[in-house]
N, C-alpha and C positions, 0 to 999 in steps of 0.2 A: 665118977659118974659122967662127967663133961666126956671121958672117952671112949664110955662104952653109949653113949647116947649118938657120936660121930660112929663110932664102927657099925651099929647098928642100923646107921643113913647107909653107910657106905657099902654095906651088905644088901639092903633095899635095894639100893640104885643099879648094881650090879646084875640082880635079879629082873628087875625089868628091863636092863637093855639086854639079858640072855633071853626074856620073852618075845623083844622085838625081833632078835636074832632068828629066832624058832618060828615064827607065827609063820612067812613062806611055805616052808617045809611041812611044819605041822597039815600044812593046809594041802599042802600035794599029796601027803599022806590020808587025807580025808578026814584029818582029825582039825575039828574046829575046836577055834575058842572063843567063839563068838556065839551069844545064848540071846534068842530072842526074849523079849520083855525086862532083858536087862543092858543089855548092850544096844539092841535095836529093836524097835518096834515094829508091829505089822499093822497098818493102815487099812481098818476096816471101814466100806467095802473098798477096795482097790481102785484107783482114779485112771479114768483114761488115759494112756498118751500120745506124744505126738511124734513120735524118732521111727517109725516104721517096724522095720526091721533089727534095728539096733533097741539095745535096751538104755532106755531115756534115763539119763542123773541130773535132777534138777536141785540146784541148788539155791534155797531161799533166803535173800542179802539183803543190806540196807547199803547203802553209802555215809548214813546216817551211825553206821553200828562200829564200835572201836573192833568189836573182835570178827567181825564180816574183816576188815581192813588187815589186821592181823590173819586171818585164816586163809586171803588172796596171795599171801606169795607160795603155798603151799599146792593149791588147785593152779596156780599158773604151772608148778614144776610139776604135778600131776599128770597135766595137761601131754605133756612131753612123752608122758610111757605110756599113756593111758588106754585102757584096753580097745582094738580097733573096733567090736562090737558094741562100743557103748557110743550116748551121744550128750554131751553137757547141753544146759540149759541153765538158763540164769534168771530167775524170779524174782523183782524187788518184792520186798513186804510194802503194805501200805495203812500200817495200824494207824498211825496222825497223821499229822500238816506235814510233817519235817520229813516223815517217810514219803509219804504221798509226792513231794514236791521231788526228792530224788527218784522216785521210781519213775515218775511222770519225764524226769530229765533222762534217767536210761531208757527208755523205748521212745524218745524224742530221738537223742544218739543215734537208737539204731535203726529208726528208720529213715535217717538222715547218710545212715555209713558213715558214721565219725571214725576216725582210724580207730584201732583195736589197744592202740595204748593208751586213746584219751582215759580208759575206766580205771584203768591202778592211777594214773594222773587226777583224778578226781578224788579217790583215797586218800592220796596223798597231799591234794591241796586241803582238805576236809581235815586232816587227823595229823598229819605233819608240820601244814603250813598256817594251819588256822585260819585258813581263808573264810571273810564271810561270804560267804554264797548260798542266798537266803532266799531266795526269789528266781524267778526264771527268767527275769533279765540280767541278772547276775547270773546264770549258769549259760547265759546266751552268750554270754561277754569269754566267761570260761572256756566256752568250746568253738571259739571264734579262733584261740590260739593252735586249732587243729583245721582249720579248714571250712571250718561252717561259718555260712554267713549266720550273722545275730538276727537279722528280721526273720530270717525263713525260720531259724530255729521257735524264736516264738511264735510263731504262726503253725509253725510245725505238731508244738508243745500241745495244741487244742485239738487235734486232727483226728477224725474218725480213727484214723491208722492206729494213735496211741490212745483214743478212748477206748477201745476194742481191745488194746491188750493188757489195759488197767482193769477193765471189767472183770478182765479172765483170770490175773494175777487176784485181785478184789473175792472172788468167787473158789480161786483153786489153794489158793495158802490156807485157810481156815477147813476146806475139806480134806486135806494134809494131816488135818491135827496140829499144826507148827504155831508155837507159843514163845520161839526165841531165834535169834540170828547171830548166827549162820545155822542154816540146818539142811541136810541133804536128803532127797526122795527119790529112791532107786525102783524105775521103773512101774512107780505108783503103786509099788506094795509097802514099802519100806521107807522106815524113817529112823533117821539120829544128829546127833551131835557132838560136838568134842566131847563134850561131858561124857555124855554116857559111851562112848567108845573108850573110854579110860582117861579122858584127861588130856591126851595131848594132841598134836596136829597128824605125827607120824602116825598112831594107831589110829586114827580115823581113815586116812588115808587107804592103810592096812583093810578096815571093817569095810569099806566101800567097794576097793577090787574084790575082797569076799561076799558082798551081796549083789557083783556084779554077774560075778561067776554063779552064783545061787541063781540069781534072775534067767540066766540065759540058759540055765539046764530045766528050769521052770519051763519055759519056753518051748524048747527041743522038747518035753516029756508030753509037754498038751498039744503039739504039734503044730505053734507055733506061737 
């Protein structure tokens, strides 16, 4: 029984990396395997966006979230081939204090221009090093190691600049639909997550340049 319960893994496993193998191909070939309302959702009525001409992937994170932390080195190598018609966008959630207080420090960052590697470095102090960094003087102290003075940074932290873009973050996650982090919003029609893409990081990655490519023929069909 112990062996036919292993051959039976072992024939599974097989089967989904000749799925991952296929899903390219399938997909040049016009055959999807991606089935809305079970892989991804469509976000009614569809949210403005803001990438122009490119089609906008927003993706909505915590600092706070173990698997946001885990799903960044994935979207960083993304990042790398990612289609030239699209345009990332990064969305803290702000459901508590603890979300709230990071999202408030990311659009502190960037309106500040902290380098680009301070944000997996705050993942990393958060989820690897256990830092606590519990308040915004403690995150002022954090990003002090990058460049930012600490006073401007809290002074920063209250600023029309990042009130304006927690309102909009505050305002545009809940009109998403978005109930967990990480989740990604392909050009305000479309929503998913690991989960329902199957499970793992590669197949999301997979379901994303497919709703990318969706998005932008969308686009070209309505004339623009």
């Amino acid at each position: 029984m112990r062996f036919n319960n292993y051959s039976s893994f072992v024939v599974q496993l097989a089967v989904a990396a000749v799925a991952l193998l296929w899903m390219p191909i399938l997909s040049a070939q016009g055959v999807s395997l991606w089935e809305e309302g079970k892989h991804y959702e469509r976000i009614n009525p569809a949210q403005p966006t803001s990438s122009g001409d490119k089609v906008e992937v927003v993706e909505v994170f915590s600092y706070a979230c173990v698997h946001c932390a885990n799903f960044e080195p994935h979207i960083q190598a993304w990042k790398k081939t990612m289609p030239e018609n699209a345009e990332l966008v990064l969305m803290p959630a702000t459901w508590n204090q603890v979300y709230a207080l990071y999202a408030r420090a990311f659009y502190t960052a960037q309106v500040l221009k902290a380098p680009a590697e301070s944000h997996q470095a705050l993942f990393d102090a958060l989820h690897r090093d256990k830092m606590p960094l519990r308040s915004v003087e403690d995150l002022a102290g954090f990003y002090e190691k990058f460049g930012v003075d600490a006073q401007t940074f809290i002074k920063t932290a209250t600023s029309f600049a990042v009130e304006t873009n927690l309102k909009r973050a505050n305002s545009m996650v809940p009109r998403y639909g978005v109930r967990g982090t990480p989740a990604m919003i392909v050009d305000g029609k479309y929503r998913f997550n690991v989960q329902s893409a199957g499970g793992s990081e590669q197949a999301a990655m997979a379901l994303l340049n497919h709703l990318i490519a969706k998005a932008a023929q969308e686009r070209a069909g309505s004339g623009g």
